[in-house]
mmCIF file as Biopython writes it, N, C-alpha, C and O atoms, coordinates in Angstrom:
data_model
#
loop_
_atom_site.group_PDB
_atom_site.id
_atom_site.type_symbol
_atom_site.label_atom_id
_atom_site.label_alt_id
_atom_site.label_comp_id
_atom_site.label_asym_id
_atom_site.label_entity_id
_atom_site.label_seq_id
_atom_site.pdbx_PDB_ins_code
_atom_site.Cartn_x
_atom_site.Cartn_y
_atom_site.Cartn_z
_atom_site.occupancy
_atom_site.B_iso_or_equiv
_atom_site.auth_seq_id
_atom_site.auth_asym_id
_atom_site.pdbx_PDB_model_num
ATOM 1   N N  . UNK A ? 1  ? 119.884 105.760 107.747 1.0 0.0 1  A 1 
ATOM 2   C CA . UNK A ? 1  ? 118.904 106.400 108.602 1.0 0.0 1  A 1 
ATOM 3   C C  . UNK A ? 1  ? 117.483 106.192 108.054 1.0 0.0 1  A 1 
ATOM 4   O O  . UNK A ? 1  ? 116.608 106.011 108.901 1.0 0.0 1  A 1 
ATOM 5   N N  . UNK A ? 2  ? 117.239 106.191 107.162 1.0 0.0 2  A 1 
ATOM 6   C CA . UNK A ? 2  ? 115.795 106.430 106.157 1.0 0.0 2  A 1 
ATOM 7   C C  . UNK A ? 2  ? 115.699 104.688 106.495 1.0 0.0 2  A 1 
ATOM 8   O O  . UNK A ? 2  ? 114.719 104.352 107.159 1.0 0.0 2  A 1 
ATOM 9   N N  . UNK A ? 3  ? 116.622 103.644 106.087 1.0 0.0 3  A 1 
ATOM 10  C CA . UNK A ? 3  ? 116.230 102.738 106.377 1.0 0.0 3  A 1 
ATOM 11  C C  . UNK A ? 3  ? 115.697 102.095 107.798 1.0 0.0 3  A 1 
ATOM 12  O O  . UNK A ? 3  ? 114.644 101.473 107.937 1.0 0.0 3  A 1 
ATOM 13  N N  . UNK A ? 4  ? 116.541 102.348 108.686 1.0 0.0 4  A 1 
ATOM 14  C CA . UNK A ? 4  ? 115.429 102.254 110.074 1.0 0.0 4  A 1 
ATOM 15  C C  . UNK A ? 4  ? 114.470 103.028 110.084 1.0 0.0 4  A 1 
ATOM 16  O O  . UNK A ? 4  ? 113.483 102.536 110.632 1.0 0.0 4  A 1 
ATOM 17  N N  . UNK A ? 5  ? 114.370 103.785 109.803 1.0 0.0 5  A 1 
ATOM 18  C CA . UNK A ? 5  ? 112.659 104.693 109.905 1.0 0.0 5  A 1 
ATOM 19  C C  . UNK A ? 5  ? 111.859 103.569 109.205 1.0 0.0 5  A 1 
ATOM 20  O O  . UNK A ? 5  ? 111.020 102.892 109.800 1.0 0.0 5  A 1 
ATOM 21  N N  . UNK A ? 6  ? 112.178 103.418 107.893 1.0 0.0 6  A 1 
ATOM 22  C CA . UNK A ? 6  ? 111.272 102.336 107.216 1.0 0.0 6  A 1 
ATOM 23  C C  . UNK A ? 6  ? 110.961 100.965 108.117 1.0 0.0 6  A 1 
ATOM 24  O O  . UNK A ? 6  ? 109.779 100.645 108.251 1.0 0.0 6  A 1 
ATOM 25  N N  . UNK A ? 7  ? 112.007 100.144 108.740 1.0 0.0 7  A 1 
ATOM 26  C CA . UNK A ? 7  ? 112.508 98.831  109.451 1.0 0.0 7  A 1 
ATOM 27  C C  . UNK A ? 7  ? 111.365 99.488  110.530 1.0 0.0 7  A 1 
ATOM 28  O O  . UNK A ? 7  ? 110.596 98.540  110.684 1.0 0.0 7  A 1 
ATOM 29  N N  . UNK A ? 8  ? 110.781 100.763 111.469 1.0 0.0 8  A 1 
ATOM 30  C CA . UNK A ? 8  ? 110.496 100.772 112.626 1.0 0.0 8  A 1 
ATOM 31  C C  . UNK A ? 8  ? 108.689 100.613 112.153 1.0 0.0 8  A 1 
ATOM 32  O O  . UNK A ? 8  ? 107.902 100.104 112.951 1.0 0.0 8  A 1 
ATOM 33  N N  . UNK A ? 9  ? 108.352 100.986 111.148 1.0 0.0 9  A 1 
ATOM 34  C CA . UNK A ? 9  ? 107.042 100.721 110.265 1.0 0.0 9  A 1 
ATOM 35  C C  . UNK A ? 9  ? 106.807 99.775  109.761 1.0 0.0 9  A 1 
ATOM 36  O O  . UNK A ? 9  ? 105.961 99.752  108.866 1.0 0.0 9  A 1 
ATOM 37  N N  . UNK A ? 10 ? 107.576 98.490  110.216 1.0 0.0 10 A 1 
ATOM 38  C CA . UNK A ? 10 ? 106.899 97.007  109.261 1.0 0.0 10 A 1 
ATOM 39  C C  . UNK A ? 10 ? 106.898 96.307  109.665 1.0 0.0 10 A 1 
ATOM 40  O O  . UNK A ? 10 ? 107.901 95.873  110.230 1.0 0.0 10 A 1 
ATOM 41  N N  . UNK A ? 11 ? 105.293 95.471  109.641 1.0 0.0 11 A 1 
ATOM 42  C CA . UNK A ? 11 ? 104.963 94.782  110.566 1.0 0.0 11 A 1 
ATOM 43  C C  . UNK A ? 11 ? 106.145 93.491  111.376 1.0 0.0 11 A 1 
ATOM 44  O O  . UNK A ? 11 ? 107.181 93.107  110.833 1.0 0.0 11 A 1 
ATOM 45  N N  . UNK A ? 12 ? 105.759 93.126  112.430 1.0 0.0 12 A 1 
ATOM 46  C CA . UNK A ? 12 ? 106.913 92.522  113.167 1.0 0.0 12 A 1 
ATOM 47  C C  . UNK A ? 12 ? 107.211 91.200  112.536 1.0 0.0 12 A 1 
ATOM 48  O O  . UNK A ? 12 ? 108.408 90.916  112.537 1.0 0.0 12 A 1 
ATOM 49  N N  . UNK A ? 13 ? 106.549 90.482  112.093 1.0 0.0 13 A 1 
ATOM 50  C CA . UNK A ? 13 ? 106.610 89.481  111.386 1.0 0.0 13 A 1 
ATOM 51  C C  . UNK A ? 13 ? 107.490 89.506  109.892 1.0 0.0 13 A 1 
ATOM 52  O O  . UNK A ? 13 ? 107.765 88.606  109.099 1.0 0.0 13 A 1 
ATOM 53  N N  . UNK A ? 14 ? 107.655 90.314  109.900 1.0 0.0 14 A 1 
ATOM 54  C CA . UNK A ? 14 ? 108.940 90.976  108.469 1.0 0.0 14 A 1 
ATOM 55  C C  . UNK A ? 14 ? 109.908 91.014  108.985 1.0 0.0 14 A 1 
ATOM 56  O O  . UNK A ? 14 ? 110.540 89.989  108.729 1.0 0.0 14 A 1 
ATOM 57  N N  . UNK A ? 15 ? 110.520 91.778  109.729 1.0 0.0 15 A 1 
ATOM 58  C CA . UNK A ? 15 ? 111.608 92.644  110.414 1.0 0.0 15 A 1 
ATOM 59  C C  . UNK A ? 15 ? 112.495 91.931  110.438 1.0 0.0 15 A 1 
ATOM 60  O O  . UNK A ? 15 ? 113.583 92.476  110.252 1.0 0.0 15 A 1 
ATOM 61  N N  . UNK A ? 16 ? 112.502 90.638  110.634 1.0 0.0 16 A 1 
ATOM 62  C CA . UNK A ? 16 ? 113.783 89.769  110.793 1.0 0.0 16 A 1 
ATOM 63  C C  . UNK A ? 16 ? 114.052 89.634  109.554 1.0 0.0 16 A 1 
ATOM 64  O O  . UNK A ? 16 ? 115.126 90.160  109.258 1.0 0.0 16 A 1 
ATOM 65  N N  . UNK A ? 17 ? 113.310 88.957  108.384 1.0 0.0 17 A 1 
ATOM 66  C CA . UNK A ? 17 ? 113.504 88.300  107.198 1.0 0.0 17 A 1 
ATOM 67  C C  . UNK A ? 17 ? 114.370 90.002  106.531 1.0 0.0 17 A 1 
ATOM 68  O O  . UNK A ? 17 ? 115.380 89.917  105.832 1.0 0.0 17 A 1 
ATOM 69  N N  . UNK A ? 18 ? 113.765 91.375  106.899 1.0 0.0 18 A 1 
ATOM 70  C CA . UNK A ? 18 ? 114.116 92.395  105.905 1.0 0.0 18 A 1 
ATOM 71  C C  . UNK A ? 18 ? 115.769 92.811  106.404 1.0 0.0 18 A 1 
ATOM 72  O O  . UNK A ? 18 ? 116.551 93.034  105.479 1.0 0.0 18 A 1 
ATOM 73  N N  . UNK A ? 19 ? 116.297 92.916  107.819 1.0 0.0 19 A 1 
ATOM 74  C CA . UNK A ? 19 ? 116.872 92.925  108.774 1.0 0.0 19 A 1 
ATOM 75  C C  . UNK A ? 19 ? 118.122 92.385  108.102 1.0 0.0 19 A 1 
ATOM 76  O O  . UNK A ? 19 ? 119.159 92.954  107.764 1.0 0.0 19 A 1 
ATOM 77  N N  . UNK A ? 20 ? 117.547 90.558  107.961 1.0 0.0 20 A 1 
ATOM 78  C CA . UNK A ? 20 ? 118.659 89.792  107.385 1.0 0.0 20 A 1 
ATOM 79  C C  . UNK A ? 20 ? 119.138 89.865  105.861 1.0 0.0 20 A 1 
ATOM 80  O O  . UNK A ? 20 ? 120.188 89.319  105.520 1.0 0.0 20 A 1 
ATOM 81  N N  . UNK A ? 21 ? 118.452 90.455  105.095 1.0 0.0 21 A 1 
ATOM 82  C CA . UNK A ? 21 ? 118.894 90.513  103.850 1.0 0.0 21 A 1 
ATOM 83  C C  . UNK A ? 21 ? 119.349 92.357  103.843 1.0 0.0 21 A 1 
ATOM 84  O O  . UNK A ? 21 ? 119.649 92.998  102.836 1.0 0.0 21 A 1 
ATOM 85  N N  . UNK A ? 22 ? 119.307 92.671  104.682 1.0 0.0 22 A 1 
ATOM 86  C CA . UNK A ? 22 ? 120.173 94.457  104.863 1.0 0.0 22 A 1 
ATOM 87  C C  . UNK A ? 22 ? 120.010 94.912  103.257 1.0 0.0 22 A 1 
ATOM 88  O O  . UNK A ? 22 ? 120.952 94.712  102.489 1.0 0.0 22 A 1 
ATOM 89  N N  . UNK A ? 23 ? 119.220 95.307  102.959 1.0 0.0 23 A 1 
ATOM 90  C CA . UNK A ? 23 ? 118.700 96.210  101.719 1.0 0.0 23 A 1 
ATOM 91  C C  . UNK A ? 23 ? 119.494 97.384  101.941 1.0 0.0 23 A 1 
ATOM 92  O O  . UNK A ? 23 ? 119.886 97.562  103.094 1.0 0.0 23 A 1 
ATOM 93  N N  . UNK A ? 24 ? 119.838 98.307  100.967 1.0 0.0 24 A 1 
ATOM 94  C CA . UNK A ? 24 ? 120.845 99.362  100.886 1.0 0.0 24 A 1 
ATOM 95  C C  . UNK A ? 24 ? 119.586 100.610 100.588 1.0 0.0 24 A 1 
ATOM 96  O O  . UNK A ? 24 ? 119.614 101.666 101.219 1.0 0.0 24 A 1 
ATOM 97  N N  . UNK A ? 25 ? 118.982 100.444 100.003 1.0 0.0 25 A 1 
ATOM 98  C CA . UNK A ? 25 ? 118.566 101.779 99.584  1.0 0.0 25 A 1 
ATOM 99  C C  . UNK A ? 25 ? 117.011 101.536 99.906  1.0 0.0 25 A 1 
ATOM 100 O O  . UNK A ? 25 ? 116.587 100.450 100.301 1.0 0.0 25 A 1 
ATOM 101 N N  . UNK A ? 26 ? 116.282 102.562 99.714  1.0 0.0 26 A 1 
ATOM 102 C CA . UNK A ? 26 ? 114.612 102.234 99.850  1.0 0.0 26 A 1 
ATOM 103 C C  . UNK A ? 26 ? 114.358 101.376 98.898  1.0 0.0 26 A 1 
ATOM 104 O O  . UNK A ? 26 ? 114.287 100.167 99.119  1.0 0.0 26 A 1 
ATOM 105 N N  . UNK A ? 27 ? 114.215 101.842 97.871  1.0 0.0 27 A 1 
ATOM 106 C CA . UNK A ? 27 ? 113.840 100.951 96.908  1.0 0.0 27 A 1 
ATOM 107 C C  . UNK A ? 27 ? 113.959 99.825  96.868  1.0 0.0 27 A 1 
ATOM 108 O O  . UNK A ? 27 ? 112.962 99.168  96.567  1.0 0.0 27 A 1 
ATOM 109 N N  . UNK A ? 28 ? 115.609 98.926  97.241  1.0 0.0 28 A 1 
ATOM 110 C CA . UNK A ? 28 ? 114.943 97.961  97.628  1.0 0.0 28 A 1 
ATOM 111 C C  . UNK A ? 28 ? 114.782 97.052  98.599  1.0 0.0 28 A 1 
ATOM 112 O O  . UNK A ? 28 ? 114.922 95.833  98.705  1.0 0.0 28 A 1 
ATOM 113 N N  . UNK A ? 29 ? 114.333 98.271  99.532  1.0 0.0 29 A 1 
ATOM 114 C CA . UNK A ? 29 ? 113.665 97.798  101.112 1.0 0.0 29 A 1 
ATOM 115 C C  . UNK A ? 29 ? 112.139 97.571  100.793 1.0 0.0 29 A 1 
ATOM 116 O O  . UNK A ? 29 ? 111.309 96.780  101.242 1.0 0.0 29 A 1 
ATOM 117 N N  . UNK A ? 30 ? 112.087 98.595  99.818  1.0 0.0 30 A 1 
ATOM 118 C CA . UNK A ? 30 ? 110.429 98.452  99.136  1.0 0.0 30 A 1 
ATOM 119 C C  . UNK A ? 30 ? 109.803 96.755  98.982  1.0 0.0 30 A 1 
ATOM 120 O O  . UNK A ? 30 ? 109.077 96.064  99.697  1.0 0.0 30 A 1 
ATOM 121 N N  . UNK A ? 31 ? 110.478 96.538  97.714  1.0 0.0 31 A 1 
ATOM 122 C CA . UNK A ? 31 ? 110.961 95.734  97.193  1.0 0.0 31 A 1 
ATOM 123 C C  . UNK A ? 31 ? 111.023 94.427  97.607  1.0 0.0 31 A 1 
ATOM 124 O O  . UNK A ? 31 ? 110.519 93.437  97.076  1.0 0.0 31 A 1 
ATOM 125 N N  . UNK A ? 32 ? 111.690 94.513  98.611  1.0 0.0 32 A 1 
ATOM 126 C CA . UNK A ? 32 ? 111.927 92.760  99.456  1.0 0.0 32 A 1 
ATOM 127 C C  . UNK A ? 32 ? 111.100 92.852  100.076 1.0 0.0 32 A 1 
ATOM 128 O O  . UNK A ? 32 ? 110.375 91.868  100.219 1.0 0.0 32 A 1 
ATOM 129 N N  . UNK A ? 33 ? 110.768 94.209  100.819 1.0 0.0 33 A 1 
ATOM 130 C CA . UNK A ? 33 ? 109.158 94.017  102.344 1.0 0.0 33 A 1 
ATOM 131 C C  . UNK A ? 33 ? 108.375 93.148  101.256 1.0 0.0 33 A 1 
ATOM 132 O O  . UNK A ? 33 ? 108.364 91.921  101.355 1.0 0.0 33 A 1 
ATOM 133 N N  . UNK A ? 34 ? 107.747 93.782  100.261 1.0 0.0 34 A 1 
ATOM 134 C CA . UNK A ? 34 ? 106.505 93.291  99.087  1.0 0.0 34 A 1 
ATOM 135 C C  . UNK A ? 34 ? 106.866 91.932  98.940  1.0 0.0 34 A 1 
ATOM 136 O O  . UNK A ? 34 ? 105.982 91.205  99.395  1.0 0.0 34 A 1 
ATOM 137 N N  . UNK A ? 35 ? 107.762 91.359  98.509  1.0 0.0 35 A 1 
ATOM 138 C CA . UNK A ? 35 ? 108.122 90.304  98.660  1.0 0.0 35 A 1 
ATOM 139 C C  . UNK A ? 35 ? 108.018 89.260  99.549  1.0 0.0 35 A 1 
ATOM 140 O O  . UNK A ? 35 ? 107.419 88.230  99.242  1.0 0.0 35 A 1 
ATOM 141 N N  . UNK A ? 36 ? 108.748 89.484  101.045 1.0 0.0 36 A 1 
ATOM 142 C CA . UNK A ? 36 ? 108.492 88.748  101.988 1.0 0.0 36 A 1 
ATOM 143 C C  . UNK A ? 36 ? 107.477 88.625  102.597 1.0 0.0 36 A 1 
ATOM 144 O O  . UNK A ? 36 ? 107.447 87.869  103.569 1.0 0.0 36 A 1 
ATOM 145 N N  . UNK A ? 37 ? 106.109 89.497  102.104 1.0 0.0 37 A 1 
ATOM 146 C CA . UNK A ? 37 ? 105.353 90.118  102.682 1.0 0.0 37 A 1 
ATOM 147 C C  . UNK A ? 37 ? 104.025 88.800  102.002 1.0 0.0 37 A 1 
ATOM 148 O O  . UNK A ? 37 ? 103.231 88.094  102.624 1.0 0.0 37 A 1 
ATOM 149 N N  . UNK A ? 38 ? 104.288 88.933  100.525 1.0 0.0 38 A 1 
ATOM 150 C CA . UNK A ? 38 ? 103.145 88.256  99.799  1.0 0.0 38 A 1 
ATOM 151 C C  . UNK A ? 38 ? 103.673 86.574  100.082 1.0 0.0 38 A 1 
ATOM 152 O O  . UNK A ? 38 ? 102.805 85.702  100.081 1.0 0.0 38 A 1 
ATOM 153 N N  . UNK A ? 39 ? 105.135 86.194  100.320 1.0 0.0 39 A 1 
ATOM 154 C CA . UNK A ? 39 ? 105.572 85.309  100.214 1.0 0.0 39 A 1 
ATOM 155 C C  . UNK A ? 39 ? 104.755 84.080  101.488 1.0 0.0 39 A 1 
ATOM 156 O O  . UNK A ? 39 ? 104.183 82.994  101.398 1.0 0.0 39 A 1 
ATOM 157 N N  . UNK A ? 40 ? 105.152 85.093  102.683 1.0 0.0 40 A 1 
ATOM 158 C CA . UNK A ? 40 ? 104.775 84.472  104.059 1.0 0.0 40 A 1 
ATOM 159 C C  . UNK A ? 40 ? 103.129 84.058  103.754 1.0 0.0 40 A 1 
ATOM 160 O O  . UNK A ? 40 ? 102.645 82.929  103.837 1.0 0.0 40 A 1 
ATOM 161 N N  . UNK A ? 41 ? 102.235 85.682  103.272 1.0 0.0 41 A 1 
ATOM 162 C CA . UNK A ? 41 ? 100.686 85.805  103.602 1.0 0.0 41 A 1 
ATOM 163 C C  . UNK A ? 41 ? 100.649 84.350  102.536 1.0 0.0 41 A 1 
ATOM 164 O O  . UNK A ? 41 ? 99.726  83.691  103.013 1.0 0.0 41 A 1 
ATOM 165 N N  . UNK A ? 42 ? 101.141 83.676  101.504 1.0 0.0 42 A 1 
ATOM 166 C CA . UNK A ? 42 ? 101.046 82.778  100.771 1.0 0.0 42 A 1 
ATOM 167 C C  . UNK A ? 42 ? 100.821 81.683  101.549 1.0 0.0 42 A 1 
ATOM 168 O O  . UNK A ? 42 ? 99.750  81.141  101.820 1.0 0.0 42 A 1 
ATOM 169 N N  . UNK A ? 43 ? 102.231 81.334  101.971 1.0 0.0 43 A 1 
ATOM 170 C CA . UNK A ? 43 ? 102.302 80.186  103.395 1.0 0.0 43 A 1 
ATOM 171 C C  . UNK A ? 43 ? 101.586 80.212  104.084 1.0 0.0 43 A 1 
ATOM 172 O O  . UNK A ? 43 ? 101.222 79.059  104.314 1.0 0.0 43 A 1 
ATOM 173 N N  . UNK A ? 44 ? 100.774 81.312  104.977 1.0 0.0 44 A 1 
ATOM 174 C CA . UNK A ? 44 ? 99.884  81.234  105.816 1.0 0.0 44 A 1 
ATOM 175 C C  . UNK A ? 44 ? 98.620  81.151  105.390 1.0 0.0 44 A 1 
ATOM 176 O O  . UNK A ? 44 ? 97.703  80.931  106.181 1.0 0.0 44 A 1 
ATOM 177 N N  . UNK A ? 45 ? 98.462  81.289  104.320 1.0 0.0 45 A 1 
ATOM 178 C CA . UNK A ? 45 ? 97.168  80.991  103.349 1.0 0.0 45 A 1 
ATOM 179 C C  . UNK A ? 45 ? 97.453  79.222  103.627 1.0 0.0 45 A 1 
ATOM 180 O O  . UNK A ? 45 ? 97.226  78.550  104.632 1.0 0.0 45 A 1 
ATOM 181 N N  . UNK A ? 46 ? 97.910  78.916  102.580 1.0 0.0 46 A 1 
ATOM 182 C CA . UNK A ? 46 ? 98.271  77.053  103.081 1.0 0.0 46 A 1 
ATOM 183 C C  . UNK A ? 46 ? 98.025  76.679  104.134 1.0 0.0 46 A 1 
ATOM 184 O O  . UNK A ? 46 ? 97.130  75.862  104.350 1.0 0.0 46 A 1 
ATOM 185 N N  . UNK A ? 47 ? 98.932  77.311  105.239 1.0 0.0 47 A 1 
ATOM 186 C CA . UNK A ? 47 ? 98.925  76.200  106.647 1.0 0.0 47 A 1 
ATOM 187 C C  . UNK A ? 47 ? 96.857  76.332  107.298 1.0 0.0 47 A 1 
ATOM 188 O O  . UNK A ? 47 ? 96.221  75.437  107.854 1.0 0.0 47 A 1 
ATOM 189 N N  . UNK A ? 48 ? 96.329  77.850  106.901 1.0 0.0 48 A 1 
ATOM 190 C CA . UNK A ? 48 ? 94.764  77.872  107.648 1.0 0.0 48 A 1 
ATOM 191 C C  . UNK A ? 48 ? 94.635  76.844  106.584 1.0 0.0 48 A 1 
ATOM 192 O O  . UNK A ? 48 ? 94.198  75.822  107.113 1.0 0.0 48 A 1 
ATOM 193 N N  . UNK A ? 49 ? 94.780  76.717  105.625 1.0 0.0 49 A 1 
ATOM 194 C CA . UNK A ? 49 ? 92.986  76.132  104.321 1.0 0.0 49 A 1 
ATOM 195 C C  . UNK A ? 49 ? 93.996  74.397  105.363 1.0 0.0 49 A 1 
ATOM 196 O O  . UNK A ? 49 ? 93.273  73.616  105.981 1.0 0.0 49 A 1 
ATOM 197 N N  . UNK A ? 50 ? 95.262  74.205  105.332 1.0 0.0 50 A 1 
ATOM 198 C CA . UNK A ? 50 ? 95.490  72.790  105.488 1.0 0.0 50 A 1 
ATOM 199 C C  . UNK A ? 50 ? 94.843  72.357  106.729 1.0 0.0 50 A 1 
ATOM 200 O O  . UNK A ? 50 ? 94.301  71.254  106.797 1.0 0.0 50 A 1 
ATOM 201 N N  . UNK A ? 51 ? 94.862  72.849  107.321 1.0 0.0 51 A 1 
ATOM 202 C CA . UNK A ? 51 ? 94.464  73.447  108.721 1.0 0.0 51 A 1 
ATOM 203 C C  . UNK A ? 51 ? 93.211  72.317  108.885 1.0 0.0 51 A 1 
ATOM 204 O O  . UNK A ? 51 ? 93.357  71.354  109.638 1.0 0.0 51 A 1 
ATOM 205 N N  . UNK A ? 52 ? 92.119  72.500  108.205 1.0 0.0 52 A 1 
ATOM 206 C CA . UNK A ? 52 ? 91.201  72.364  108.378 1.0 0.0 52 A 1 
ATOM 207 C C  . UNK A ? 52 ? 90.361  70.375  107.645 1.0 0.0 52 A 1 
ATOM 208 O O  . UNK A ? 52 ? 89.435  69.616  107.930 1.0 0.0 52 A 1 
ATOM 209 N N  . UNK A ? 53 ? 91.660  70.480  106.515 1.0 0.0 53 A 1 
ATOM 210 C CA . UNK A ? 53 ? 91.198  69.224  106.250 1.0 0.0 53 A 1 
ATOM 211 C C  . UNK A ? 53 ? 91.412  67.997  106.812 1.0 0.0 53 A 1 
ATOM 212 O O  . UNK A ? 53 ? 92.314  67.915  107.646 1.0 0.0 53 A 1 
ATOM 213 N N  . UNK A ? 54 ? 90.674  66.872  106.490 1.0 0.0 54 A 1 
ATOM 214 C CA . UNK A ? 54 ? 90.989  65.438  107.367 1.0 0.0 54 A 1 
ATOM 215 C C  . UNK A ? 54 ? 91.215  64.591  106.514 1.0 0.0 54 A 1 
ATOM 216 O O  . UNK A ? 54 ? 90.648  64.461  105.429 1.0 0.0 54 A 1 
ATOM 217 N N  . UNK A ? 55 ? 91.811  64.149  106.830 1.0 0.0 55 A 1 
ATOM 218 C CA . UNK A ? 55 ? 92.121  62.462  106.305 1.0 0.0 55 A 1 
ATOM 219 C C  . UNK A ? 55 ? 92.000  61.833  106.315 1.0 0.0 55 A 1 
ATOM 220 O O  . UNK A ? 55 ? 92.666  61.065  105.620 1.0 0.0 55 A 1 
#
């Protein structure tokens, strides 16, 4: 229960990745969100800066 309350608060772009790895407890729902969270904003850091250069 505590875990869907958490799952209905994170942003939509998570939800699948947190969804699919079914975390058991908060902690580490905590845990993986922070994770998938810095992981993606990483990637999407890359694809804008690539974004922009030419060749």
């Amino acid at each position: 229960m505590k875990l869907q309350y958490l799952l209905a608060g994170v942003k939509q772009s998570l939800k699948l990745h947190i969804a699919l790895y079914d975390p058991q407890s908060p902690e580490t729902f905590l845990s993986y969100a922070r994770k998938v969270e810095d992981t993606l904003s990483l990637t999407n850091t890359d694809y804008d800066s690539n974004q922009y250069e030419y060749y």
